[in-house]
C-alpha positions as CSV (number, residue, x, y, z in Angstrom):
1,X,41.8,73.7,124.4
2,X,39.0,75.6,126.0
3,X,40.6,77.7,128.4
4,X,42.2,80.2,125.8
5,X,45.0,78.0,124.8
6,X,45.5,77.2,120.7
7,X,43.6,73.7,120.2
8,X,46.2,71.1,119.7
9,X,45.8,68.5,116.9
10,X,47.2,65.0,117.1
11,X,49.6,66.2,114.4
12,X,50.4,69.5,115.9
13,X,50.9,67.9,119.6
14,X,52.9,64.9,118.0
15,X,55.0,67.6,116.9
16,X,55.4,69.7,120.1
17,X,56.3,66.2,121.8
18,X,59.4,65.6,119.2
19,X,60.9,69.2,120.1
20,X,60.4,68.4,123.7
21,X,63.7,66.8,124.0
22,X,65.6,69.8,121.9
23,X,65.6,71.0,118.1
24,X,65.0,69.2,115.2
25,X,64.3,69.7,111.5
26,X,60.8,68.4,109.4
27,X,62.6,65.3,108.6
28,X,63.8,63.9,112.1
29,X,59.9,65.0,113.3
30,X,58.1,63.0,110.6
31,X,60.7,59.7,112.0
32,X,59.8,60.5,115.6
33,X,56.1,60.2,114.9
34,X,56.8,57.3,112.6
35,X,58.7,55.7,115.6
36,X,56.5,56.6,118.4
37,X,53.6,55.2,116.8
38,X,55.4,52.2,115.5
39,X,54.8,52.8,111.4
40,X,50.9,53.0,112.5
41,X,50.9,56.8,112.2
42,X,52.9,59.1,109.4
43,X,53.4,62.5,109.6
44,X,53.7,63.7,105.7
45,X,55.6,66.7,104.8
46,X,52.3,68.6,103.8
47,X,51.1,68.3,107.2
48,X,54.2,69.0,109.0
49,X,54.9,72.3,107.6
50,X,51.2,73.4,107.8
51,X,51.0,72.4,111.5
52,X,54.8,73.9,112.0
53,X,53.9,77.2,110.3
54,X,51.0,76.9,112.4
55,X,52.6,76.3,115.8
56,X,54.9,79.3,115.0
57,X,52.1,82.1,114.1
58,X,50.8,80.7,117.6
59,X,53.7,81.4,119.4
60,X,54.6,77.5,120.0
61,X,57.4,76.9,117.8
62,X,60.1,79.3,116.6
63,X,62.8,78.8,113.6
64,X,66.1,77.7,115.7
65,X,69.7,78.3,114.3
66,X,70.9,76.2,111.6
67,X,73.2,73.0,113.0
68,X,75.0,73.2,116.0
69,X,78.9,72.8,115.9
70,X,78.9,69.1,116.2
71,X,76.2,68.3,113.3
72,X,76.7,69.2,109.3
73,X,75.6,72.2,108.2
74,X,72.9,71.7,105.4
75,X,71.2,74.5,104.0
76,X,68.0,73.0,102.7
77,X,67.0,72.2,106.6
78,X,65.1,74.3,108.7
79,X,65.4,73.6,112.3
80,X,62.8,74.3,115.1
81,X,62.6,74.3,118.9
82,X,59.8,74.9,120.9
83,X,59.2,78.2,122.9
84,X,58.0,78.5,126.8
85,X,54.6,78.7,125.6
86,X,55.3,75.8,123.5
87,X,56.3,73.7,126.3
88,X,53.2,74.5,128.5
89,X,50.8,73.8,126.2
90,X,52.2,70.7,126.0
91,X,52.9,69.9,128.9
92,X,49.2,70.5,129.4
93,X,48.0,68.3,126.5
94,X,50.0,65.7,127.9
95,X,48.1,66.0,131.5
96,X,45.0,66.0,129.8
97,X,45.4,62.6,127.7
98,X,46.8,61.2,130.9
99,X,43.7,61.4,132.8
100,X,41.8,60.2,130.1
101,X,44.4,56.9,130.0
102,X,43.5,56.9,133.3
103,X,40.0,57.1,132.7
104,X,40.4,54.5,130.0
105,X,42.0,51.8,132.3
106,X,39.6,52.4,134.8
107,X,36.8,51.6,132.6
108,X,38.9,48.6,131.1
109,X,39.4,49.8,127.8
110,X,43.2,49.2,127.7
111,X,45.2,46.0,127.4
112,X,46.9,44.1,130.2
113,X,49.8,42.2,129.9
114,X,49.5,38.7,130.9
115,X,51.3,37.5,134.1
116,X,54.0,35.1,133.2
């Protein structure tokens, strides 16, 4: 992003989207991008933990607590959650692609469903 902010790769925003919701670990990240994007787009562990360690030198992401109470403790699992900054940046990102959706549809780029 131009105005100061870290520049956000598909991976590394596709990330930052998947702790939106709350903390996960590299595994349950790589099945939200798999799910999102409907098998079209995989996240592989190489990438992951670049963009995580990444994300975290940047202030974006930060190493949460193991498990919570209600979940099994597993040792070989490192959980992450985003920070304030995290969440600004993108909640920015996510502005930005909107408007150019919007641009998109106006220019009639995008697909319509078909009125029954």
């Amino acid at each position: 992003m131009a105005d100061g902010n870290p520049q956000l790769t598909p991976a590394a925003f596709q990330t930052l989207l998947a702790l939106a919701k709350g903390r996960a670990h590299g595994y349950a990240i790589m099945g939200f991008v798999d799910e999102v994007s409907g098998g079209t787009d995989r996240l592989g562990p190489g990438t992951l933990y670049r963009t995580l360690g990444r994300l975290v030198a940047d202030g974006l992401v930060e190493e949460a607590p193991d498990a919570s109470e209600d979940q099994p403790h597993d040792s070989r699992r490192r959980y992450y959650r985003l920070t304030r900054a995290g969440r600004e940046v993108a909640a920015r990102e996510a502005e930005f692609l909107s408007r150019l959706v919007a641009v998109a549809d106006q220019a009639g780029l995008l697909k319509r469903a078909e009125s029954a």
